[in-house]
N, C-alpha and C positions, 0 to 999 in steps of 0.2 A: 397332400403334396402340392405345394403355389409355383407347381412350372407352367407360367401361367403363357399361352398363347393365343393371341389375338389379331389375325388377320383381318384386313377391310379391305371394301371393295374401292378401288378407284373410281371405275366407271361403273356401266351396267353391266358390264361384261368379263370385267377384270379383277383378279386377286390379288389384292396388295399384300405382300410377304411381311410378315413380321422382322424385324432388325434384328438381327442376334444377338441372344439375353444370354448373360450369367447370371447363375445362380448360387447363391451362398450354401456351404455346403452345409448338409442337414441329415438326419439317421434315414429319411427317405425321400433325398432330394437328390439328384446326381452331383457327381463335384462339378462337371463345367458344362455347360449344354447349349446347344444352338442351332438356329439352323440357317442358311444360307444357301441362295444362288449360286449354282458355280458360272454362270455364264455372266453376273455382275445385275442382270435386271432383277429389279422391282415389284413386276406385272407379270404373275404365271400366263403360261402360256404353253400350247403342245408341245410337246417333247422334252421339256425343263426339265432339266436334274438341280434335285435336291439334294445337300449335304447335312445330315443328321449328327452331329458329334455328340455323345455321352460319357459318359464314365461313372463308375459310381451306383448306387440304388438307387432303385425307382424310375431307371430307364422303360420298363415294359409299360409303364401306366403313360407315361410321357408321351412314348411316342404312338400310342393308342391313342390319347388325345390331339394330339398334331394332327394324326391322319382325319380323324373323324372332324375336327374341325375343318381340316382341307374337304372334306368330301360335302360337308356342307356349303362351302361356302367357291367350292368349284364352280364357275363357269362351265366347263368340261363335262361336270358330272362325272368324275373319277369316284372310284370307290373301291378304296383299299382296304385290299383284306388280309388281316394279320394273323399271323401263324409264328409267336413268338417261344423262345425255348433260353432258361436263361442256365449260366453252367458258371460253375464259382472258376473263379480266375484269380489273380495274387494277388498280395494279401496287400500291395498298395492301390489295387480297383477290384474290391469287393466281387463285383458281379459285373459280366457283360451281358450285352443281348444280341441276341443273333437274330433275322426277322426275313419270310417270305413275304415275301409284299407280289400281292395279283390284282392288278390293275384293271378295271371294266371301264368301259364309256360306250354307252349307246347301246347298253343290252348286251353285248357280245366282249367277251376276251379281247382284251388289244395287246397285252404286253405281260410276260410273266419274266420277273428278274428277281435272284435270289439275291438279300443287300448281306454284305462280310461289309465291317468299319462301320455299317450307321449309313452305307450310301443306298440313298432312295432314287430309282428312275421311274418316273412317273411323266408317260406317254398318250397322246389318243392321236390314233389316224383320224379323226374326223370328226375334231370339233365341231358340238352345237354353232349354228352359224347365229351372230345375234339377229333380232327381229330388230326392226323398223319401231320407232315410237312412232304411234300411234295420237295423235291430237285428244284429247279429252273428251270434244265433241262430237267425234266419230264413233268413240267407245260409245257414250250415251246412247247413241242409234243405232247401236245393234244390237240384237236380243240374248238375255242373260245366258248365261248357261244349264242355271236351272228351269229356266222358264223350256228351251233347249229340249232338256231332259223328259220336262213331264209330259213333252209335247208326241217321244220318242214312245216313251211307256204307254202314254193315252191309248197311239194309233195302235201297239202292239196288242194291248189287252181288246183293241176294235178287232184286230184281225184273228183273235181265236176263239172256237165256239167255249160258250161259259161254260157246257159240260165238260171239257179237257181243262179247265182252268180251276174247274171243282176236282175232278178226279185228282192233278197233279197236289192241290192241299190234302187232298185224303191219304195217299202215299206218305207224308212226312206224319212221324208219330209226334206225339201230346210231348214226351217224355226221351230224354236222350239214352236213357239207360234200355229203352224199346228198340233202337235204332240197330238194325240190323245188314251183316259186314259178309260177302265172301269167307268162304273157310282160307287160311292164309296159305300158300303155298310156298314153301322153303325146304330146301335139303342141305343140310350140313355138307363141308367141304370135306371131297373121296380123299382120305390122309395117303394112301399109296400114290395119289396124280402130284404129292409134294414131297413123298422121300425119297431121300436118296443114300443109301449107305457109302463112306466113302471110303476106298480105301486104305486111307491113312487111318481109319480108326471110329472117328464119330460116326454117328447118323446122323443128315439135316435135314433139315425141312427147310426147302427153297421155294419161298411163296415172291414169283414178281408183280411189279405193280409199277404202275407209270404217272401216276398222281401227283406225286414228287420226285425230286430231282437228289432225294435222300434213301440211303440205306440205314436198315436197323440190325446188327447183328447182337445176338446173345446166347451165350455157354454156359448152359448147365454144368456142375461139375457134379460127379458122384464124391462128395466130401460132406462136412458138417461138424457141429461141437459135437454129437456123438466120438468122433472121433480123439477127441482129447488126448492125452495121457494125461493120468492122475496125475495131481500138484500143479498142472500148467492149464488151470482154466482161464478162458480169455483167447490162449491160443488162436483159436480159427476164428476170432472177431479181425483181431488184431491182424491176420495174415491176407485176410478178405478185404480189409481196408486199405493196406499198403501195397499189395499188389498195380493200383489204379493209383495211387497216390504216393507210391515212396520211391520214384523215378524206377529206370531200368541200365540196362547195361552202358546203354552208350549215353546216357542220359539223364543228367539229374532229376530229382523230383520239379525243382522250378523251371529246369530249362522242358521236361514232357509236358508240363502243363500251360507254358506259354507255348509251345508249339499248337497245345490241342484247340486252345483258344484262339491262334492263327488262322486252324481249320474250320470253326467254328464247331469244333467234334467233342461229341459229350463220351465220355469213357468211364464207366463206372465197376465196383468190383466188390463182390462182397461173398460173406460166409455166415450163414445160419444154423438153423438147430440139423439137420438133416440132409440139405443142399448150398452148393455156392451157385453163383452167378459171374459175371464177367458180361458186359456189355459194350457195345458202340454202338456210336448213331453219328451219322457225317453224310456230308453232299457225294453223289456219287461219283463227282468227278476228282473226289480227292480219293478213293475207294484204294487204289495201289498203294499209294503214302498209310491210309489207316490199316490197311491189312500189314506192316509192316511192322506198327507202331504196335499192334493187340499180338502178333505174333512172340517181339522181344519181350513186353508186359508177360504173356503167359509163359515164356520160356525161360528169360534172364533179369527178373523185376531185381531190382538193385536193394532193396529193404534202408534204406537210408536212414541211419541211425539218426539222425536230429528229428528225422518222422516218426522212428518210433518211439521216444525219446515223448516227445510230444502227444502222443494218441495214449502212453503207458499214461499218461500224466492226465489228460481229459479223463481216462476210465476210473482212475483213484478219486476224481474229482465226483464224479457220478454217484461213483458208491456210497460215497458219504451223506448225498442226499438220499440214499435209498428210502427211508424212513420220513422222508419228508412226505410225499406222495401218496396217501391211501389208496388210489387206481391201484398203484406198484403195488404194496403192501398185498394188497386182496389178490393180485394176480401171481405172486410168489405161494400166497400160502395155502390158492388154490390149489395148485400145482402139485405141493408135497400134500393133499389130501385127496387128491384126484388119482397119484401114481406110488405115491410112496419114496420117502427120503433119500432113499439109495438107486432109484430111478434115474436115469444119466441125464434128462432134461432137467432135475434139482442139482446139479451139478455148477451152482454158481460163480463165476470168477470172484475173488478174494484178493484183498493188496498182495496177501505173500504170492499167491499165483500170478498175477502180475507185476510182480517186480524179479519176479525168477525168470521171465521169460527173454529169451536172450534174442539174439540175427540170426545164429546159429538154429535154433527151434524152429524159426518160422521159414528158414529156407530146408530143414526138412520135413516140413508139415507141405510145401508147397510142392517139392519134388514126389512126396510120396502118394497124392491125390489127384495135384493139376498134369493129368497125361492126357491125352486123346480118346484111349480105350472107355477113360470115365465120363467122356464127354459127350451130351446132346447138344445139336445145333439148332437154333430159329433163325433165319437169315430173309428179309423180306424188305422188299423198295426197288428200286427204281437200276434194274439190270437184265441182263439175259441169262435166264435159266443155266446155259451149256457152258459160258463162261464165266457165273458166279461157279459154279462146282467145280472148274479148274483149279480157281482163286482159291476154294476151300480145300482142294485137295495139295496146294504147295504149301495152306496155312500149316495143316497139322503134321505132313510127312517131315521125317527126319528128324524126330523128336532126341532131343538132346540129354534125356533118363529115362529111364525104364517104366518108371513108377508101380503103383501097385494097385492091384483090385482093393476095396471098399469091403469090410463085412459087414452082414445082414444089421440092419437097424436093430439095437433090441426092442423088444415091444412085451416085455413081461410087466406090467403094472399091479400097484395093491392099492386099493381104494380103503382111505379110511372107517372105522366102525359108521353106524349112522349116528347122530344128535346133532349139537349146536355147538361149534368151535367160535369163539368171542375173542375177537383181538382189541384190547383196551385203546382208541388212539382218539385224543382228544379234537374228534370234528363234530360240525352240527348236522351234518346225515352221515345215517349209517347207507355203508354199502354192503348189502348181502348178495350170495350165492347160493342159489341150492342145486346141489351136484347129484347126480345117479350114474350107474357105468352107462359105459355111450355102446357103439358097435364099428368095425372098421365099415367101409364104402362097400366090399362084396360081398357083405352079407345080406342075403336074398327078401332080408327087407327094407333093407335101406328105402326102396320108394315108398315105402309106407309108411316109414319114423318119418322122411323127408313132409310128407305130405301134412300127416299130423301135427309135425311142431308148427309147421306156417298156419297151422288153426291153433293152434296152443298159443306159442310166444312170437314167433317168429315173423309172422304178416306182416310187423306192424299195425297200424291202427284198424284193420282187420282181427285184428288175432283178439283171443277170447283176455289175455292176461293185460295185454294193455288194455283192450275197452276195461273191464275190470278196475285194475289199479289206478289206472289216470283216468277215463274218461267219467267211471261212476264213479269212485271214492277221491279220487283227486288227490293221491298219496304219494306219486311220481311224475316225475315228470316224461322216464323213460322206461318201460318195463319190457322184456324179453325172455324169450328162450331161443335157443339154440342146441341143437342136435348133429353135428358131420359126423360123418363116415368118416374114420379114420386112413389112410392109405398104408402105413405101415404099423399101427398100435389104434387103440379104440381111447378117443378122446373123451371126456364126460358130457353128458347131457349138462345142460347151464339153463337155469332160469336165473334171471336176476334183475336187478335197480337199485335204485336210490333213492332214498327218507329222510324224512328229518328223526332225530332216534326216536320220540316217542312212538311213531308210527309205525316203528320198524317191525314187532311183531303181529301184529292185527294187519299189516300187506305182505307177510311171509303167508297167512290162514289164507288168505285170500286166493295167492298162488298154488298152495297147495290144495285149494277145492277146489281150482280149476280145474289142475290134472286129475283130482278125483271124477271131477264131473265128467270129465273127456274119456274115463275107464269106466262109466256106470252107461253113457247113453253114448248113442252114436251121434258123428256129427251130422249137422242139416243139410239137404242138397244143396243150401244156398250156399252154405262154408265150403263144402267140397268144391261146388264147381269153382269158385273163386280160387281158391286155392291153386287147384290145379290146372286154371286156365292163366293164373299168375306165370305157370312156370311155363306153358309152351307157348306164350304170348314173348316173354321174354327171351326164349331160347334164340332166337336169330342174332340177339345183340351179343351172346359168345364168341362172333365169329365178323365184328362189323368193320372191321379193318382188316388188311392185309399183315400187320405187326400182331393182333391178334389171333388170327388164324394158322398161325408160325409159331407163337409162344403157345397157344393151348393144343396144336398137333404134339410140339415136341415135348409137352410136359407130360402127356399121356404116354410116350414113347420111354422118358424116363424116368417114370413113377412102374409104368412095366405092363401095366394096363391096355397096354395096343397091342402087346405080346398075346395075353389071354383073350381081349374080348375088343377085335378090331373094327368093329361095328356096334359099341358103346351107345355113339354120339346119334347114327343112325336110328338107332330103336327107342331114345331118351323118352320123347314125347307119348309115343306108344304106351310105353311104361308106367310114365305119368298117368292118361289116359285111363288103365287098368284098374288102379288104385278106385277102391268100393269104401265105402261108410265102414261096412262090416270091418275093413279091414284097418282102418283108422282104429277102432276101437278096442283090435285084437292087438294088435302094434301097443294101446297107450298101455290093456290089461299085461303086458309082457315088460316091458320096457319102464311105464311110468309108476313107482311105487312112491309114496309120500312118505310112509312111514317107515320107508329104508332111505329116509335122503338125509343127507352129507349137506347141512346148512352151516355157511361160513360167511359170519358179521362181524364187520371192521368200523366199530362207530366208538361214542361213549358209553363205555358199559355203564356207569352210574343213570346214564338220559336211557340208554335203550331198555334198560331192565324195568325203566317205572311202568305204569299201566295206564293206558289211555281211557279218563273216565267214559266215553260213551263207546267205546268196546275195552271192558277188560279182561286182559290176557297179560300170562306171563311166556318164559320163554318154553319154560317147561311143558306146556299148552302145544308145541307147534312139536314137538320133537318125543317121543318115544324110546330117545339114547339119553346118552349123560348131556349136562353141559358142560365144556370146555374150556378153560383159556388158554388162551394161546399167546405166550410173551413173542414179543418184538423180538427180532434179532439183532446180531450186530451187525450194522451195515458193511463193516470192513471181512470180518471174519464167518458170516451167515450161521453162524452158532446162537441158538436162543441165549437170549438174556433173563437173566434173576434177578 
């Protein structure tokens, strides 16, 4: 991007402002940009306000570089620090930016101003005063500052006996990996010191914080494509989108979205396989205005038929690429071998399902889920405790339908026979899978499958299948496993990566003596401890914001998990902790079989079936089932093709 700024110095002490430049517009250049003095001078100077106009892309990079040029090239020694958020706006300015600009001079805080419009105040009570020049031949006669220095270090290493100056090098080790740390001390946030059940219906978790001048609220919903009714797949994408985007009652969709971009207020809204969401995030002093606006959005969202009209028409656009994409490809037909055809998550939208879908559907798919009863709250930023819970208890009461309870997720899956399922798709790596059933999250070994696969696939370049596959055979560039706990069904175990096809079978053997090997011997203290000083090393960064301490309380609260085991988070590390060799190795002999696994390769069958002269194998070699094919679907109608 050549938004190009260059300020100079006038004098020693002065910053000459750049003259405000247009820019021709460009796919990452803004349409018109500039900056100027509102007070008419030339020569920064304390308290000068700055005007920032943008429009257009590529504002965030912009005015990152304007600032960082100004803090070099300040007199002051200003140093702004940007905390940019950008939120799509109409469709004749692309994108806006919103920006906290915190002003420092002289070590210390001078001026915090949140800029709405591009307006930058950039202040210091106390200016650096300039020095005196100095004659040339005066410098020469005084002593350097390195000479200065060694003169400082000489005396000090005079003033200490040489056995403390020996002891002090014998404390530092040889080696950094010898360096040795306090045990860390942290305790996960008490989730009862932030709930509050309200009585209009949800529970929240009211996490305050005073850091910013911003609140984040967000609404779980008990809803999901579970939900569906047959024939109307797409439904709760489509409902999830338009809610935040296809205006509301009093309000069109263009006129909610330049208001939100008024406020500088991000409002987002969406529907998944299992959960929706409903978010805001705004300055707190616009807080009444946006509780007003997520109120009518969750109450009376308008469905604006040119929005949906339009998003029916992106998702037909989509589908047609389905086939394009081997990622996609592999992660659908994971799917239907993971849980089986008639499992409600293989349940794909299809043109006829969306084009059947009417305004009518989607306002009662939204009456029948979006109520209170189904609702968890995360609400955290910049308020008081006693008076957000007011705020949230006028948001939900008086709900304007009844709606209805949620049934139980189903969670019955059928995992395909074992062998090798071979989808024909003409790329130069194959991407394979190898699948086993998984376990949900409570079952009583989850810390120990968790433990294992981060020695198995999972680590990263710790882990036994990447050194393996990438670092000694050099076969991938990415190799993994993966193991979750399911919360409501058991997802599959996943080892997997990407080849070029001849290689694909001789780095499937490879994978799969890994996990042999991780079932014949136990792992080494050196993996364990790694392993499991990974996870309670990590554990405090769950909870490193105030926005995250709000979202991960209320997801536990509505996954149901706070309900059974309210001291979870408490006991995590402990658990970890626990976790023995022995027990890594009972976990892989239970859980990891090779020759019950469910391998699914999405490459050229012609390149992946030849044999690589210096290992050959065929695919027959890797698998003890059949092998497979497995024809493409139709991308419109997800019916295999012949």
């Amino acid at each position: 991007m050549n938004n190009t700024i260059e300020p100079t110095r006038r004098a020693k002490n002065e910053l000459l402002l750049p003259r405000p430049v247009r820019h021709e517009r460009g796919e990452n250049s803004p349409k018109q940009s500039c900056i100027e003095p509102l007070d008419g001078r030339e020569v920064a100077h304390p308290g000068m306000e700055f005007r920032l106009q943008a429009a257009g892309r590529g504002n965030t990079q912009w005015l990152e570089e304007f600032s960082g040029r100004l803090n070099r090239l300040s007199p002051y020694r200003l140093k702004p620090e940007l905390h940019t958020r950008m939120r799509l706006a109409s469709p004749s300015c692309r994108t806006q930016t919103s920006s906290h600009i915190k002003v420092r001079g002289e070590g210390k805080s001078i001026k915090t101003q949140y800029i709405r419009r591009f307006n930058i105040l950039i202040s210091s009570s106390s200016p650096r005063p300039s020095r005196p020049s100095i004659p040339r031949e005066e410098r020469e006669k005084r002593p350097s500052c390195l000479l200065t220095l060694l003169l400082v270090i000489t005396l000090g290493w005079l003033g200490h006996p040489a056995g403390a100056l020996a002891q002090a090098g014998a404390d530092i080790p040889k080696r950094p990996e010898a360096l040795k740390f306090p045990p860390l001390t942290y305790e996960p946030p008490d989730a009862a010191q932030y709930r509050v059940p309200l009585k209009s219906g949800p529970v929240a978790y009211v996490v305050p914080g005073r850091e910013l001048p911003l609140v984040n609220i967000v609404i779980q919903v008990h809803t999901g494509r579970y939900l569906e009714p047959d024939g109307k797949e797409g439904l709760a994408e489509l409902t999830g989108d338009l809610l935040a985007r296809g205006g509301t009652k009093s309000k069109t969709a263009e006129a909610l979205e330049e208001r939100l971009a008024f406020l500088a207020a991000d409002l987002n809204s969406s529907v998944g396989d299992d959960q929706g969401a409903v978010s805001l995030s705004l300055l707190s002093k616009d807080l009444d205005e946006g509780l007003a606006i997520l109120r009518e959005v969750l109450t009376a969202p308008r469905f604006q038929e040119d929005k949906i009209a339009l998003l029916k028409q992106q998702m037909l656009q989509e589908m047609e690429q389905r086939n394009d994409d081997p990622q996609g490809i592999e992660g659908r037909e994971l799917g239907f071998l993971a849980y089986g055809d008639t499992f409600w998550e293989n349940h794909y939208s299809t043109a006829a399902s969306v084009k059947s879908i009417t305004r009518d559907d989607l306002e009662k798919f939204h009456q029948q889920w979006f109520h209170p009863d189904n609702f968890v709250v995360a609400v955290s930023g910049d308020f008081d405790r006693d008076d957000m819970t007011r705020k949230l208890e006028a948001l939900f009461t008086n709900w304007p339908f009844p709606g209805e309870k949620p049934p139980p997720i189903p969670a019955k899956t059928t995992m395909a026979p074992r062998g090798v399922y071979l989808v024909d798709k003409d790329v130069p790596q194959g991407r394979v899978s190898i699948l086993l059933p998984g376990i949900r999250r409570d079952n009583p070994d989850y810390f120990s499958v968790m433990v294992m696969n981060d020695i198995l696939g999972g680590g990263g370049f710790t882990s036994r299948i990447m050194s393996s596959v990438r670092s000694d055979e050099g076969l991938a560039y990415s190799a993994y496993s993966t193991f979750p706990g399911g919360t409501y069904y058991a997802p599959p175990f996943i080892a997997g990566f990407q080849s070029k096809s001849r290689t694909v079978t001789y780095a499937v053997s490879i994978v799969l003596r890994e996990m042999k090997k991780l079932m014949d011997a136990p792992a080494s203290e050196a993996e364990l401890n790694t392993s499991k000083s990974g996870f309670i090393d990590r554990f405090p960064h769950n909870f490193a914001s105030k926005a995250q301490i709000a979202g991960i309380l209320a997801q536990e609260e509505f996954t149901g998990r706070y309900a059974r085991e309210p001291e979870y988070w408490r006991g995590y590390r402990a658990r970890v902790k626990a976790v023995t060799a022995a027990d890594i190795q009972r976990v892989a002999k239970k859980y990891l079989a090779p020759d019950n696994a469910v391998i699914l390769i999405v490459g050229n069958k012609a390149e992946v079936s030849k044999q690589l002269p210096a290992h050959p194998m065929e695919l027959k070699d890797i698998t003890s089932g059949p092998i497979t094919d497995v024809p493409l679907r139709d991308p419109l109608t997800m019916k295999p093709m012949k």
